[in-house]
Backbone as CSV, one residue per row, in Angstrom:
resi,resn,N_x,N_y,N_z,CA_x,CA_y,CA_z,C_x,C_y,C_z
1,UNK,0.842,-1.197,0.000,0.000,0.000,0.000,0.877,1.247,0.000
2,UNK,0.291,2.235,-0.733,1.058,4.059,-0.598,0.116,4.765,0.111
3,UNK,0.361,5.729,0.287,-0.148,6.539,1.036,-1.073,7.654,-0.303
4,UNK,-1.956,8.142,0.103,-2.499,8.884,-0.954,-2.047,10.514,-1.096
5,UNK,-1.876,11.037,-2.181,-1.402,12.412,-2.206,-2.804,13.310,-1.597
6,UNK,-4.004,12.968,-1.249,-4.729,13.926,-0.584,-4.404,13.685,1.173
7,UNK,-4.511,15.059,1.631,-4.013,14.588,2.656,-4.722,15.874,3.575
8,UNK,-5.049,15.304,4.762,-6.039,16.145,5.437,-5.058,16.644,6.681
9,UNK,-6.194,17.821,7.580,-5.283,18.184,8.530,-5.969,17.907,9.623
10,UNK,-5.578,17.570,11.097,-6.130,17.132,11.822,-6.223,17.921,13.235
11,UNK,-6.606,18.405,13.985,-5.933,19.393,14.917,-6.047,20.475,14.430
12,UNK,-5.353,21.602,15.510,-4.683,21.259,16.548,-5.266,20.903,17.669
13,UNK,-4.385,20.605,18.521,-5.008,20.303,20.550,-4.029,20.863,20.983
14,UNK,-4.842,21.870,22.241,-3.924,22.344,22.929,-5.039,24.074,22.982
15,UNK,-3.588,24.943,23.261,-3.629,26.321,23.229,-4.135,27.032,22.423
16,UNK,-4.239,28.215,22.691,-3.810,29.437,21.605,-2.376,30.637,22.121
17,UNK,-2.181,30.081,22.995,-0.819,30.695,23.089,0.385,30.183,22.142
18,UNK,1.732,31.205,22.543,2.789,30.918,21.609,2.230,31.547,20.237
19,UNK,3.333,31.298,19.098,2.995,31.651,17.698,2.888,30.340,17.196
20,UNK,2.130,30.755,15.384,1.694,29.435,15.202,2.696,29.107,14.319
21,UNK,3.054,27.698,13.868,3.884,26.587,12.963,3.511,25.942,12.207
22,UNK,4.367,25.315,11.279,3.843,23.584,10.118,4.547,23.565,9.048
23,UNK,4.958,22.441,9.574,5.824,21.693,8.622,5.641,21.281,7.535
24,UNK,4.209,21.621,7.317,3.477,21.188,6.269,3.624,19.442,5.975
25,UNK,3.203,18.931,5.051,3.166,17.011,4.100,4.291,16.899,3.925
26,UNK,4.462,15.587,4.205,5.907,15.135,3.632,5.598,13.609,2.969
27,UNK,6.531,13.225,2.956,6.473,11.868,2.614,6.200,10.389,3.566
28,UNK,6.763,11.181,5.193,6.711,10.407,5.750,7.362,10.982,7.037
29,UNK,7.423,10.364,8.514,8.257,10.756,9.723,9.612,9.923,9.892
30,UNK,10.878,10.269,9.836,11.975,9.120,10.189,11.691,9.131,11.400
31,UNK,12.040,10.435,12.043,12.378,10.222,13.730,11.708,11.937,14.207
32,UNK,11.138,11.509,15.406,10.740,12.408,16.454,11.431,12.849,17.775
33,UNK,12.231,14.579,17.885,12.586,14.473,19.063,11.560,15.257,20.189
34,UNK,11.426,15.185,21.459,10.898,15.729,22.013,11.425,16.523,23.540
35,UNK,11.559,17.699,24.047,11.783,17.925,25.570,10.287,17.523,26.417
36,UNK,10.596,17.696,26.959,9.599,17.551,28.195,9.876,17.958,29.649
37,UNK,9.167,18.042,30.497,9.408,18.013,31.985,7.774,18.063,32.645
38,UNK,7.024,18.386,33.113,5.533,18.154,33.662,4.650,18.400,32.227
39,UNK,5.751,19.122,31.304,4.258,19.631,30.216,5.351,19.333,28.875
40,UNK,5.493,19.246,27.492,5.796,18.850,26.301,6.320,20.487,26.116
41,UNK,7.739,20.491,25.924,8.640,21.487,25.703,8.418,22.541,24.342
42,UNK,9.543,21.200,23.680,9.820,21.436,22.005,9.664,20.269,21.716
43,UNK,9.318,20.357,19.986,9.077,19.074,19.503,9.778,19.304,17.650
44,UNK,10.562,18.440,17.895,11.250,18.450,16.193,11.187,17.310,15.601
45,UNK,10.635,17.095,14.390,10.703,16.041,13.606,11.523,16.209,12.069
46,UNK,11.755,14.759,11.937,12.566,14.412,10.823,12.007,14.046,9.929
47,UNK,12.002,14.625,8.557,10.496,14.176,7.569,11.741,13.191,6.546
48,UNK,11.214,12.823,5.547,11.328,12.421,4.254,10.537,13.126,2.969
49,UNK,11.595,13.605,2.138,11.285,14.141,0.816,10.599,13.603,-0.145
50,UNK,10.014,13.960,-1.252,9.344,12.849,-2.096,10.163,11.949,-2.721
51,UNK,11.331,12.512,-2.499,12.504,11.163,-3.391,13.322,10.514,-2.112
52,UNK,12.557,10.394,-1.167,12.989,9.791,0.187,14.241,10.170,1.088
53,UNK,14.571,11.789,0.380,15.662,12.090,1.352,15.692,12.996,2.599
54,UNK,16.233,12.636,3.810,15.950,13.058,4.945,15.736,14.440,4.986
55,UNK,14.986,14.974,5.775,14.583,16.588,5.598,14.340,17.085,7.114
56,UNK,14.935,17.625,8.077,14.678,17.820,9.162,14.225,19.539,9.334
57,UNK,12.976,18.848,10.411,12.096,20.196,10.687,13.002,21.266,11.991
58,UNK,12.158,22.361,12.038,12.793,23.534,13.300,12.537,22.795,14.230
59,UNK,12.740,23.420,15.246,12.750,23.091,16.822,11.516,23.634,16.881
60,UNK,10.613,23.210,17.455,9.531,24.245,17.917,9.307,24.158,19.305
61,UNK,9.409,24.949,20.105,9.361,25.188,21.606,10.302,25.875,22.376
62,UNK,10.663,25.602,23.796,11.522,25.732,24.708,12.210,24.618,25.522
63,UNK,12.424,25.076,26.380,12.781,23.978,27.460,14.069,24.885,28.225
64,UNK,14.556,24.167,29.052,15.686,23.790,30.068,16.983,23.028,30.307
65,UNK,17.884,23.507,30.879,18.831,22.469,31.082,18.236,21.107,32.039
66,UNK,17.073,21.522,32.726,16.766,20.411,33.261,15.625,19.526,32.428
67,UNK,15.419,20.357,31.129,14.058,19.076,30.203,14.728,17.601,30.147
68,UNK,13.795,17.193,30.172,14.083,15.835,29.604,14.122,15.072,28.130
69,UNK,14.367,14.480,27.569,14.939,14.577,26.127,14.581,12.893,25.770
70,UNK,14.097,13.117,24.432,13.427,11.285,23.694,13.722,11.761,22.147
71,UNK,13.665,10.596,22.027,13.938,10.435,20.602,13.950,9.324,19.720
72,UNK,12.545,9.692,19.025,11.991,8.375,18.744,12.346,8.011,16.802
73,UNK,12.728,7.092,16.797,13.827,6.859,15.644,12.692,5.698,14.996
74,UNK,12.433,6.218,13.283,10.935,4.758,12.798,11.776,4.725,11.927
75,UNK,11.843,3.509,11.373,12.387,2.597,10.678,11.581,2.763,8.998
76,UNK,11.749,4.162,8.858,11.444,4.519,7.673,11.992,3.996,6.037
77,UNK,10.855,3.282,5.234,9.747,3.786,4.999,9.381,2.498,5.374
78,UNK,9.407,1.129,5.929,8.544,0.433,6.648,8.011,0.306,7.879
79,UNK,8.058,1.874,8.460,7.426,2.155,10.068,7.156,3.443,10.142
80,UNK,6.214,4.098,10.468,5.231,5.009,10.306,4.396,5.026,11.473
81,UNK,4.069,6.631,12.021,3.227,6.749,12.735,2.159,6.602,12.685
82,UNK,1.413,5.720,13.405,0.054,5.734,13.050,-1.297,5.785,13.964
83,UNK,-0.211,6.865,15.122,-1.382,6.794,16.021,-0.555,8.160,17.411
84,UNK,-1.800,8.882,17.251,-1.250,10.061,18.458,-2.387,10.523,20.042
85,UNK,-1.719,10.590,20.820,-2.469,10.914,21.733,-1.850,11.701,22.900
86,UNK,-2.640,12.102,23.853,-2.201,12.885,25.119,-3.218,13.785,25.645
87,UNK,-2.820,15.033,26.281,-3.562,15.774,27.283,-3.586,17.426,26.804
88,UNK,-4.095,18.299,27.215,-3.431,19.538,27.138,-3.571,20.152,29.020
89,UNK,-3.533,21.352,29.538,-4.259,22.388,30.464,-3.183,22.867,30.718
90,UNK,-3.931,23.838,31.495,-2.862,24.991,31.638,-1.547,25.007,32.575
91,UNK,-0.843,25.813,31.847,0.624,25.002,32.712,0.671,26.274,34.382
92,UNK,-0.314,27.524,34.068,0.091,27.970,35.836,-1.126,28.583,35.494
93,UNK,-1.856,28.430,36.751,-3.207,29.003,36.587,-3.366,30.492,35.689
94,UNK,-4.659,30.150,35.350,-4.956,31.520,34.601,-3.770,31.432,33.062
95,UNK,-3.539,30.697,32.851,-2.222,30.681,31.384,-3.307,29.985,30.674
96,UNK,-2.911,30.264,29.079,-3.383,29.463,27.907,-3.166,27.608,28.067
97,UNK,-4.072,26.798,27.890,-3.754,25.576,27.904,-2.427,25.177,27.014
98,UNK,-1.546,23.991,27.059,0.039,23.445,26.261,-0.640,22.277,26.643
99,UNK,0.532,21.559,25.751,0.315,20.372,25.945,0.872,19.777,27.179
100,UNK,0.291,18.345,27.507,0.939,18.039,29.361,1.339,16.690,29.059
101,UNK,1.173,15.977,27.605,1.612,14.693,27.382,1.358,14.304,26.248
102,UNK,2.176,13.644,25.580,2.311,13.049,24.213,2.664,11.290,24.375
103,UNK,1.831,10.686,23.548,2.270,9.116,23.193,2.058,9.199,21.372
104,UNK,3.002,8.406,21.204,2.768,8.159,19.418,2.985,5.984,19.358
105,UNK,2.195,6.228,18.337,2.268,4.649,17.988,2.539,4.730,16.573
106,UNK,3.346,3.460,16.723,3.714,3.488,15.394,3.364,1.972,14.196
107,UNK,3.122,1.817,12.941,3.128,0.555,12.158,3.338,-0.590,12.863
108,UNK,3.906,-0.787,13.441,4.458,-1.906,14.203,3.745,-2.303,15.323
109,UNK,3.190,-1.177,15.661,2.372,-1.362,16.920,3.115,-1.262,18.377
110,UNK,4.321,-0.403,18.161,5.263,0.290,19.312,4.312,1.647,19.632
111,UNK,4.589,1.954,20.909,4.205,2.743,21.904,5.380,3.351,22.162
112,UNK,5.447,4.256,21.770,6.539,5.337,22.295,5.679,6.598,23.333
113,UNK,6.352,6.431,24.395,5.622,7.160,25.523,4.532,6.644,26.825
114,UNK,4.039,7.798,27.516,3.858,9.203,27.199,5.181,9.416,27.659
115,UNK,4.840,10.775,26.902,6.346,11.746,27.181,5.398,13.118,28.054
116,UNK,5.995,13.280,29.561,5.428,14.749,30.294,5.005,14.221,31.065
117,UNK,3.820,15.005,31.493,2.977,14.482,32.760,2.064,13.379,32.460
118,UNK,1.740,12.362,33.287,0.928,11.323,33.799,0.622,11.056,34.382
119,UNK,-1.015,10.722,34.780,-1.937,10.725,35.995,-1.926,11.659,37.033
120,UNK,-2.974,11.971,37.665,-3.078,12.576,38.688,-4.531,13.314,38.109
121,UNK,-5.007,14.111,38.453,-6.382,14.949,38.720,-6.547,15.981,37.359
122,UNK,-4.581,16.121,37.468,-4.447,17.797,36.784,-3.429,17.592,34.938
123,UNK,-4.282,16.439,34.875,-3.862,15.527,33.390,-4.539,16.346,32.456
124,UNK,-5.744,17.056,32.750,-6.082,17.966,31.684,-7.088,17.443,30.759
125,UNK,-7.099,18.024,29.643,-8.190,17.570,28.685,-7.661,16.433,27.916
126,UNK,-7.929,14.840,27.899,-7.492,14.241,27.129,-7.858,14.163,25.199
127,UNK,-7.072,13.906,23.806,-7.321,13.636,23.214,-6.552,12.663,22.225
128,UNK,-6.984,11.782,21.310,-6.662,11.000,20.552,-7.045,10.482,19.326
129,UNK,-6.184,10.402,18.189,-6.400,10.382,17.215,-5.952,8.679,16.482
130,UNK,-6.416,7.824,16.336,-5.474,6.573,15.834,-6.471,6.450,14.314
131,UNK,-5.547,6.127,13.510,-5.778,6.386,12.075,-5.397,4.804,11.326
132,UNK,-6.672,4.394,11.736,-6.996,3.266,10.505,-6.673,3.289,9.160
133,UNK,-5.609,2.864,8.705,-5.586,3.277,6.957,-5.219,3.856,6.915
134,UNK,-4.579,5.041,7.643,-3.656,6.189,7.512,-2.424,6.246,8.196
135,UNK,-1.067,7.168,7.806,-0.450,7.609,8.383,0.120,8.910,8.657
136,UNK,0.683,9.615,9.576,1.061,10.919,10.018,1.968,11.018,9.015
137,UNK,1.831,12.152,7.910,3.051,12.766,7.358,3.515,13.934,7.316
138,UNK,3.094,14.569,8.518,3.511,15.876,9.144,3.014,16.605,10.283
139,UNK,3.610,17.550,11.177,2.819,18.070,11.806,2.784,19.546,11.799
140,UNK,1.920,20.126,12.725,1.627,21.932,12.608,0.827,22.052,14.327
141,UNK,1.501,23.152,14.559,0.866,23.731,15.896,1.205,24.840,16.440
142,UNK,1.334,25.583,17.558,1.533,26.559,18.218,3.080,26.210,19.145
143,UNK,3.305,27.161,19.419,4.734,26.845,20.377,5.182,28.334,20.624
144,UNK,5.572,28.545,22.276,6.285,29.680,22.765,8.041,29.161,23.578
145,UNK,7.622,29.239,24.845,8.266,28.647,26.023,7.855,26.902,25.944
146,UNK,6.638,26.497,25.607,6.438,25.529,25.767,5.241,24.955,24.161
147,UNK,5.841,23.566,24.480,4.624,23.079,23.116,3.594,23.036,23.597
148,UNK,2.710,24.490,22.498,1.300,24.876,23.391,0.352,24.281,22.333
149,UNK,0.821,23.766,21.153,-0.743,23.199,20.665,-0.188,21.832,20.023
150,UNK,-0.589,20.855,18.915,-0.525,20.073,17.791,-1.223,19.602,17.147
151,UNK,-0.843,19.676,15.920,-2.167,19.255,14.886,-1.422,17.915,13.929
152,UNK,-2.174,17.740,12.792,-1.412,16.333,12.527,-1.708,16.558,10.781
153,UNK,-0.711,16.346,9.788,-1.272,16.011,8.252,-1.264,14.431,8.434
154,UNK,-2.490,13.723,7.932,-2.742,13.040,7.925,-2.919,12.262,6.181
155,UNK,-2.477,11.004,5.620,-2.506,10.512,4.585,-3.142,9.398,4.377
156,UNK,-4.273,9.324,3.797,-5.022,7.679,3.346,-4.157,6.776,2.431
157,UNK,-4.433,4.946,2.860,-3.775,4.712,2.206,-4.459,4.081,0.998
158,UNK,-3.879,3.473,0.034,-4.371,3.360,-1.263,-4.011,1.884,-2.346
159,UNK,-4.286,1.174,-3.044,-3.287,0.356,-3.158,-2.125,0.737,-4.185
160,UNK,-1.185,-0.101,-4.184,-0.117,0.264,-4.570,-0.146,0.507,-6.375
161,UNK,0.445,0.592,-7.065,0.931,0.706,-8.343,2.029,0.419,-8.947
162,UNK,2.626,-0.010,-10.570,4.177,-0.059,-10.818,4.521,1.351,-10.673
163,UNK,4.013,2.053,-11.087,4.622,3.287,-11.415,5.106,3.830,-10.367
164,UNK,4.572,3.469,-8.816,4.833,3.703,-7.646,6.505,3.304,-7.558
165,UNK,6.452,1.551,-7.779,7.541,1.402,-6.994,9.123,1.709,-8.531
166,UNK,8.625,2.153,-9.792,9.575,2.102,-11.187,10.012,3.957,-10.105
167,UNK,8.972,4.538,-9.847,9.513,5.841,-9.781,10.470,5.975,-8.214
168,UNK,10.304,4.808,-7.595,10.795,4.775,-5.882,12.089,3.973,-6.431
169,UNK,12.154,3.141,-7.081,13.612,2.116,-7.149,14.102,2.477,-7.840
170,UNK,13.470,2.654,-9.457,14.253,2.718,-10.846,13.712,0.790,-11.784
171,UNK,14.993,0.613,-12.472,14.120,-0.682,-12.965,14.531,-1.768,-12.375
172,UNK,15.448,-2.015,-11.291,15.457,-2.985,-10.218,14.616,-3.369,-9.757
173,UNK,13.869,-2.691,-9.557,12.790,-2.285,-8.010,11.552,-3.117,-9.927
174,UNK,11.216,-2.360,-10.461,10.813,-3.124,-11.693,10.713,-4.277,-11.970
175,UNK,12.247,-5.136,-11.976,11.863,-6.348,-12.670,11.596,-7.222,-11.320
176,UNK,11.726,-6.226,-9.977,11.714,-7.018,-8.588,9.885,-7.561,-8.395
177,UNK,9.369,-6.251,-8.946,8.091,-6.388,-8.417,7.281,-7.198,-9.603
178,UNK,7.695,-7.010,-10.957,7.042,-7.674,-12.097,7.471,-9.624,-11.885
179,UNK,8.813,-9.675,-11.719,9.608,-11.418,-11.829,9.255,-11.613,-10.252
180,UNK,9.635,-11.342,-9.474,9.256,-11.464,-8.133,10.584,-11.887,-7.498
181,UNK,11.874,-11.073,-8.623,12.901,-11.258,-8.137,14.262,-10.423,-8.718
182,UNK,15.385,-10.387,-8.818,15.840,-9.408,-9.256,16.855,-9.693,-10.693
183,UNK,16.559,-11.110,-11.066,16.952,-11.091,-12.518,15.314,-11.292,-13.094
184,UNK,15.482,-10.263,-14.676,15.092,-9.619,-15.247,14.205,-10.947,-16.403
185,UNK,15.418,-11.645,-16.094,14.907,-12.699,-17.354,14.197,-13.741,-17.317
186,UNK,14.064,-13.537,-15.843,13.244,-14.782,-15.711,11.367,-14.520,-16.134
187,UNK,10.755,-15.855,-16.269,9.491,-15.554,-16.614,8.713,-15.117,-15.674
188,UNK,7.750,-14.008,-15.861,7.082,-13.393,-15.400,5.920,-14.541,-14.430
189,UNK,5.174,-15.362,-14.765,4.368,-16.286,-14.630,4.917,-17.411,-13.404
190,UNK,6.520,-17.536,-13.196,6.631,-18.308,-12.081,6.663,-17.913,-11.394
191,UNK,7.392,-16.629,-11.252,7.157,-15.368,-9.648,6.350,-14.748,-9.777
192,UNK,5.688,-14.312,-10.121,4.224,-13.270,-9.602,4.081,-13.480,-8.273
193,UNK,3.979,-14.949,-7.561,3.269,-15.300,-6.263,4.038,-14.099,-5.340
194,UNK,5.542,-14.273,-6.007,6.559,-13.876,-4.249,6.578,-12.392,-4.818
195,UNK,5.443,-11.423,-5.105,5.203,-9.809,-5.199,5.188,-9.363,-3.589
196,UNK,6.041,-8.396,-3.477,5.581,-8.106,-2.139,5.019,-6.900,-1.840
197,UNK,4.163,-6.240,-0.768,4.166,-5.349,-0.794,5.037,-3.808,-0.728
198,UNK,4.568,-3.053,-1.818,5.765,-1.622,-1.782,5.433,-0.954,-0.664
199,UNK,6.639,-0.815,0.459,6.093,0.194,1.941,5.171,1.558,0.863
200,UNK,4.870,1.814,2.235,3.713,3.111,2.066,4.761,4.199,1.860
201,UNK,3.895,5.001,1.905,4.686,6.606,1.184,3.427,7.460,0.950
202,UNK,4.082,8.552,1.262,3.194,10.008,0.687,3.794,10.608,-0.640
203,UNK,3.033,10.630,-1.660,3.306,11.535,-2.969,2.224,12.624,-3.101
């Protein structure tokens, strides 16, 4: 399966404090870093280009010498986010709501997190997004001192195509997916069975 070039936006949660951000669509997430300490700092992610080359986003937030620091590394392009959740409220009375906790799931069905605060009374407004058929290929939100909002580009997926994987490999990737192997000459009709699927992707 690919991912489909329409691609929706999801969010944000959180604030209206801070100024606003977005990274706009990409192709995909490699890796997510995050600060933290009771509430979600800064948050930077690592995209992929449409010709799959690494593209890393700003910092968006603050933090401390005392934040705490993650960094969540997907095994791009066969691991993909596909699932976000957490909290927002306000970080000192009377302030704009931030975020107070982040978890992401990914293809695989890894749980990375939460990252920030957890449990207690003052967890805030919870929300969650898990995307059947879809994956995260970008994000957009607010950010000052602290990550005060997040929103999500979101991508349906679709089934695959040659043209998908002739324009992702070249004609390797071609006679891989047509023979069901990587010499060229063999007949089409005995490998078909061993086709595998082309990872997902955003175009």
């Amino acid at each position: 399966m690919v991912a489909s070039s329409k691609v929706i936006r999801v969010g944000p949660w959180g604030g209206h404090g801070g100024s606003p951000w977005d990274d706009g669509p990409h192709r995909g997430v490699r890796s997510i870093t995050v600060t933290y300490g009771r509430f979600l700092e800064s948050m930077r992610a690592e995209y992929a280009d449409r010709n799959g080359r690494p593209v890393l986003g700003e910092k968006h937030g603050g933090g401390t010498g005392r934040s705490l620091s993650a960094r969540i590394e997907l095994d791009f392009p066969y691991e993909f986010v596909t699932g976000v959740s957490g909290s927002y409220c306000a970080a000192h009375g009377g302030s704009p709501p931030v975020v107070r906790s982040l978890t992401f799931e990914t293809s695989r069905g890894v749980v990375h997190g939460p990252f920030g605060g957890a449990g207690g009374a003052d967890d805030g407004v919870p929300f969650s997004y898990p995307m059947e058929g879809a994956v995260v290929v970008g994000f957009m939100g607010r950010s000052g001192w602290h990550l005060d909002a997040l929103g999500l580009y979101v991508a349906a997926l679709r089934a695959e195509t040659l043209c998908d994987v002739v324009q992702e490999r070249g004609l390797s990737a071609y006679r891989s997916f047509v023979y069901g192997g990587d010499d060229g000459a063999r007949p089409r009709h005995h490998h078909q069975s061993k086709k595998k699927p082309f990872e997902w992707c955003y175009k």
